[in-house]
C-alpha positions, 0 to 999 in steps of 0.5 A, spaced: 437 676 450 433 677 456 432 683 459 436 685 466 431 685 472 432 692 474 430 695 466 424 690 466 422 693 473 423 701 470 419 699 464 414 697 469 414 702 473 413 707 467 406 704 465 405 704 471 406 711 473 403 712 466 397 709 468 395 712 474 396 719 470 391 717 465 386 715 471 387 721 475 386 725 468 380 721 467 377 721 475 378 729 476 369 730 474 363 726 472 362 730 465 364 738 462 361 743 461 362 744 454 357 748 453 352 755 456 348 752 461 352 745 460 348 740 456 344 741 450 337 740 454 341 746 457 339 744 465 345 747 468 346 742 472 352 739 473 350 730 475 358 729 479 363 732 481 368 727 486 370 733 489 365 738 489 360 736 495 356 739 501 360 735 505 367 739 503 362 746 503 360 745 510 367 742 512 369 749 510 373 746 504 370 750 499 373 758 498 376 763 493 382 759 488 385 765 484 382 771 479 385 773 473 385 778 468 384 779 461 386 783 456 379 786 453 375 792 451 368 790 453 362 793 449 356 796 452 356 792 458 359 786 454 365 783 456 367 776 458 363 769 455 361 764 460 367 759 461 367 753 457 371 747 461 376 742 458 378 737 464 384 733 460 388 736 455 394 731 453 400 735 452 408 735 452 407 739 458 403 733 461 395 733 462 392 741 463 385 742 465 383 748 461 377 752 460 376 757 454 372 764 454 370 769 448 372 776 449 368 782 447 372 785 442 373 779 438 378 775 442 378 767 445 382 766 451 385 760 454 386 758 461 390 753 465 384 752 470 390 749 476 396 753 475 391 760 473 396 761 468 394 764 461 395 758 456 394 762 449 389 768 445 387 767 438 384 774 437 379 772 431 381 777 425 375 782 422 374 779 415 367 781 413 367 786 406 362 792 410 368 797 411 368 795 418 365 793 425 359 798 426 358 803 431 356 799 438 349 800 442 345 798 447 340 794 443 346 791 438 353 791 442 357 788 437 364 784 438 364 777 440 357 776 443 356 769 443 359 764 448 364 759 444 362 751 444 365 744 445 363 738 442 356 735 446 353 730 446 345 729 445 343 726 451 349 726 457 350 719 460 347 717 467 354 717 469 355 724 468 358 725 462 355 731 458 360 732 453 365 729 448 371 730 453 366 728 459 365 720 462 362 716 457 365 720 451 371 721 447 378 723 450 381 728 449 389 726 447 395 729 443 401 727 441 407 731 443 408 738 441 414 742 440 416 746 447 412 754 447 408 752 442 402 746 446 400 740 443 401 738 436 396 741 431 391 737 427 394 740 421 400 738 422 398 730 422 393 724 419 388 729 418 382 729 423 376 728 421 371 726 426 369 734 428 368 735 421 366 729 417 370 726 411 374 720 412 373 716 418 368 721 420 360 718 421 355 721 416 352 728 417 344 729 421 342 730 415 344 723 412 341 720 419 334 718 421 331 722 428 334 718 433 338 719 440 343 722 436 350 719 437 356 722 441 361 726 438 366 722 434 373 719 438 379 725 437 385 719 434 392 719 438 395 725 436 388 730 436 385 735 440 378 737 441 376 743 437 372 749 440 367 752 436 367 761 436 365 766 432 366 774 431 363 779 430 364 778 423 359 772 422 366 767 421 366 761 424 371 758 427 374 751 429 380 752 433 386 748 437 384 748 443 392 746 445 394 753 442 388 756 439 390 755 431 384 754 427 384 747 424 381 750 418 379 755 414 373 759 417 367 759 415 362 764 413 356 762 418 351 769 420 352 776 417 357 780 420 355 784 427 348 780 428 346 779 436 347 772 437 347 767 443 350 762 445 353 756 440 351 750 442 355 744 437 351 737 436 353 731 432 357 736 427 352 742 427 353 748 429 346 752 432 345 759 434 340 764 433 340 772 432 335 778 435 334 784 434 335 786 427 342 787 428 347 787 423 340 786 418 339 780 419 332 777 421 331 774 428 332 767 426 334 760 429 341 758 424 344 752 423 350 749 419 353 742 418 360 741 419 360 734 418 358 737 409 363 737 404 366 744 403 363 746 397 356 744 401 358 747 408 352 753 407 348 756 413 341 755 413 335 759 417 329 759 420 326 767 421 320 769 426 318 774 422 320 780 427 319 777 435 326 777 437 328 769 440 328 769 448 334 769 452 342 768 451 342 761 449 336 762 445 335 754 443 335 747 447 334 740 445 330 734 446 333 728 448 330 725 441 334 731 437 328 736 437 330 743 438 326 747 442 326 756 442 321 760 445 319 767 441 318 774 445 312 778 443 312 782 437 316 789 437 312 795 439 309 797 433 311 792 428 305 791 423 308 783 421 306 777 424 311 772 426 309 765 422 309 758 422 306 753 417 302 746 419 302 741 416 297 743 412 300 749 410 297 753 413 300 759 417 299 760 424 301 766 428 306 764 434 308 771 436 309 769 444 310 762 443 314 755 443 316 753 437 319 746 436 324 745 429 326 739 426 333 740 427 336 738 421 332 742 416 329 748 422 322 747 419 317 747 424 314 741 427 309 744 433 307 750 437 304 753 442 302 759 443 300 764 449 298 771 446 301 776 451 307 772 454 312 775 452 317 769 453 323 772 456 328 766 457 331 760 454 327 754 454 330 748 458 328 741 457 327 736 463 327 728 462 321 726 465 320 718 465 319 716 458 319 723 455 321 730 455 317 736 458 319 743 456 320 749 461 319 757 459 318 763 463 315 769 460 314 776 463 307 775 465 310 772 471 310 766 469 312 759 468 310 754 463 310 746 463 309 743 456 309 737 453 314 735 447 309 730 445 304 735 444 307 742 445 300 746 447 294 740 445 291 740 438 289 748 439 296 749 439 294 753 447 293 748 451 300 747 457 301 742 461 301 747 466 302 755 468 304 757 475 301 763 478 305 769 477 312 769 481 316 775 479 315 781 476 317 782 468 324 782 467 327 777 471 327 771 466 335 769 464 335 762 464 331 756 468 335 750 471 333 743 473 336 737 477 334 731 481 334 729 487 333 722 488 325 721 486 324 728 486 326 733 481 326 741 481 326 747 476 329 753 478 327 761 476 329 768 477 325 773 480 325 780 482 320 785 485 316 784 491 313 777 492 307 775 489 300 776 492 298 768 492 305 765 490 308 761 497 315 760 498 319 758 504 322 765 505 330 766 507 329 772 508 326 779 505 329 779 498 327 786 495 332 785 490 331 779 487 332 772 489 332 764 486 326 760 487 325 753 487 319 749 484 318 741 485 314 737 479 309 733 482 306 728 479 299 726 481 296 720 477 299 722 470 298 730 472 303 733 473 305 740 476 310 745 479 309 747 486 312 753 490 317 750 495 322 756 497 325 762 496 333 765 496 336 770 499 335 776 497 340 777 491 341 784 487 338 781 479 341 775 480 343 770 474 341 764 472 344 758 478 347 751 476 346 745 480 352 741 482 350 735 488 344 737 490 347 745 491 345 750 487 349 755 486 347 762 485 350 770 484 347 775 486 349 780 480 350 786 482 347 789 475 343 796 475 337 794 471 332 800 471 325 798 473 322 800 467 326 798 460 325 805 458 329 808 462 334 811 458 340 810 461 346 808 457 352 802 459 356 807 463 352 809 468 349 803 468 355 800 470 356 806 476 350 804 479 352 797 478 355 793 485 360 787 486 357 780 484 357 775 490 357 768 488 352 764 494 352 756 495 345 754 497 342 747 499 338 745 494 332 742 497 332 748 502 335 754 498 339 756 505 345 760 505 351 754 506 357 760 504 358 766 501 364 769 497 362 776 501 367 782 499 372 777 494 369 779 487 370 787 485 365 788 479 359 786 476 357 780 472 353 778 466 354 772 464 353 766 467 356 760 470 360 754 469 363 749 473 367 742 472 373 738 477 371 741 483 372 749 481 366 754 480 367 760 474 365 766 474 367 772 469 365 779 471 364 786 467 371 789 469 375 782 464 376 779 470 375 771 471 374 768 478 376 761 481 372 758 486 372 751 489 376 745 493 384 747 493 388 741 489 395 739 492 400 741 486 
């Protein structure tokens, strides 16, 4: 029997209007920020954005969205992680933009990017046999400390798509849940494996040969994207993104109430590392295999045998899977020396220095060494033709350019290039990199005066602090950073994310003492703090293109992240702010 014309026409107008629904899912962004500092080359730099243009700033499009308050103690100056984004969930309630935030005290929120309406809380309970969470301290807070990661991908696409939910990799879909309760959970139906491993799932790192790594495995009909976290407790976490429901068990990872930085998750294997001897775990680069049977699922580290790893996100990796972390100067006092072992055997010192790991086994492959350094941010890796260039500042004032093919030549000191000294010591949070057509740029904080010899174009007089911008020149196979301008001034500013050619900074607001040993303690650290400001810049020239002025009421820590024409911040009083291009509900 054939179907009436008017049912086929309603049959089609569903496809139809499924269809759209899925492409506008799909077009909301080039990529997700799945990770702190966006990719695992940490570049901070966001490739496409369809609605997030200087176009639409200078129009005056660009403001404040909405801010949203959560329930968490913060500890020492902790508070809020950096949010990580999911730009489509498929739920029963229709496609939601999503973006995930770790609290302090041991809690992951999530939050309907469009609506600012909550969308759940998992708080991650204390399970570690030490007779519970020890005192807090400025040099060992506790709590929830490391931002939470999505799946991403080795090297993003030239598209734009830096994550398993992004441009080029997998979708994200569910099927129908029941009402109140998100989207259908894992647990619930066919297991799914490719976040994990086991049936359907690729062969784990350690059963692959070194290559360009593959993308995360696609998530099945009836699936949802995992969001790695871990407590305080060292547990780690592979949750529901539709309602934060652990799709397993958790697993041990770190001892309990260690210092971490940011997780990062490539192709099945969770990194982290920890400093400063907190919870009496060694300063290490750690790393675990969740695509490994259960029985085998064992964390395995790489100690430096007393300097602390730099910066919050701790570690970056090349585009060949290499993983790059740069070590600070050796605690004041210390009579060890951090080591590492040539490929003779032979143990090198490597206090203030870049080490390059082999990033299934975390054995040492190559460093280079700059006695007196004191490396002080996470390195970030820039593509540069046909290889990887490796970017770290250090509180000598310093940048320096490296080579992954030979990281400091065959005496292990030798860089590519250092520039002259920009900024005092203390300033280094993380550095940034994009291109604009053929050039390509790198980003660093400074504070203090400005440097003797260091010429930038000025925006103004920048007591406080400022992001200055440097280019990568190439000059017959020699390639060099050259000074190019300079911010506003801006009160210890963040580490700035670039999306289409602008350069999005904050001016923190954070009271930092002069000297680190000030004793000041995080109460009146934070009465001598003042409200963050959030400033969009224009990438070649650094000027001033907008400001949030008086809209945020506190001080921020961590970093930013963007995704589908919004920008995020989260600031010392629990709060999450929203800004961007308004959407038409």
């Amino acid at each position: 029997m054939k179907q009436p014309w008017t049912l086929r026409f309603a049959w089609a107008a569903i496809v139809t209007i499924g269809s759209i629904a899925l492409l506008h899912a799909q077009g909301r962004g080039g990529g997700e920020w799945t990770t702190s500092g966006y990719d695992a080359q940490r570049t901070a730099w966001l490739r496409g954005d369809a609605r997030l243009t200087k176009n639409a700033v200078q129009k005056g499009e660009f403001q404040f969205l909405w801010k949203a308050k959560f329930d968490n103690e913060p500890r020492q100056l902790n508070s809020l992680t950096t949010p990580i984004i999911l730009d489509r969930l498929i739920g029963y309630r229709g496609f939601k933009a999503l973006a995930f935030i770790g609290g302090s005290d041991d809690r992951i929120f999530a939050i309907d990017t469009d609506l600012a309406r909550p969308y759940w809380t998992t708080m991650l309970n204390y399970t570690a046999a030490t007779g519970g969470r020890p005192p807090s301290s400025w040099e060992c807070p506790g709590g929830l400390i490391a931002t939470p990661s999505r799946r991403t991908v080795l090297t993003p696409s030239a598209l734009g798509g830096g994550s398993g939910g992004g441009r080029g990799g997998a979708r994200t879909g569910s099927a129908v849940g029941e009402p109140g309760k998100g989207a259908a959970v894992l647990s619930q139906q066919q297991p799914q494996r490719g976040a994990r491993g086991g049936r359907g799932a690729p062969a784990g790192p350690a059963q692959q040969a070194q290559g360009r790594g593959r993308g995360p495995a696609p998530i099945g009909f009836g699936g949802v994207d995992p969001v790695y976290a871990m407590g305080s407790d060292g547990y780690l976490h592979t949750l529901q993104s539709s309602n934060g429901a652990d799709a397993e068990p958790p697993v041990p990872f770190l001892p309990p109430s260690t210092k971490p930085s940011a997780l990062l998750w490539v192709d099945g294997i969770v990194y982290t590392t920890t400093s400063n001897g907190c919870g009496a775990a060694p300063n290490a680069v750690w790393a675990i295999d969740l695509t490994a049977p259960d029985k085998d699922r064992k964390s395995i580290r790489w100690t430096t045998g007393g300097a602390s790893l730099a910066g919050t996100n701790a570690l970056a990796l090349g585009t060949d899977g290499t993983l790059y972390v740069a070590v600070a100067s050796e605690p004041a006092g210390s009579k060890r020396s951090s080591t590492a072992t040539d490929g003779q055997g032979r143990e090198q010192t490597y206090a203030d220095a870049v080490v390059a790991l082999d990033r299934v086994t975390l054995q040492p492959k190559d460093w280079f060494s700059a006695p007196g350094a004191d490396f002080n941010a996470s390195p970030i890796v820039i593509g540069q033709k046909d290889k990887d260039l490796v970017a770290v500042t250090a509180n000598d004032g310093r940048v320096y350019l490296l080579d992954s093919t030979s990281l400091g030549g065959s005496d292990h000191k030798t860089p590519l290039h250092v520039t002259a000294k920009f900024t005092s010591s203390g300033a280094g949070t993380a550095l940034s990199t994009w291109e604009d057509g053929d050039t390509r740029w790198v980003l660093a904080t400074a504070a203090g005066p400005a440097q003797a010899g260091m010429k930038f174009m000025s925006n103004g007089l920048a007591p406080n602090g400022r992001v200055v911008a440097f280019k990568l020149i190439d000059r017959d196979g020699k390639l060099s950073l050259e000074s190019e301008w300079a911010s506003r001034d801006l009160i210890s500013p963040l580490a700035p994310i670039v999306v289409n050619g602008m350069v999005f900074a904050v001016s923190s607001g954070e009271y930092r003492p002069a000297s680190t040993t000030a004793a000041l303690g995080a109460a009146q650290r934070a009465q001598r703090s003042v409200p963050a400001v959030l400033y969009v810049l224009d990438g070649p020239t650094g000027k001033t293109l907008w400001s949030s002025g008086t809209k945020i009421t506190s001080f921020a820590r961590a970093g930013l992240s963007a995704g589908s024409g919004q920008v995020y911040l989260v600031t010392y009083d629990n709060h999450l702010y929203a800004f961007g291009i308004p959407m038409e509900h």
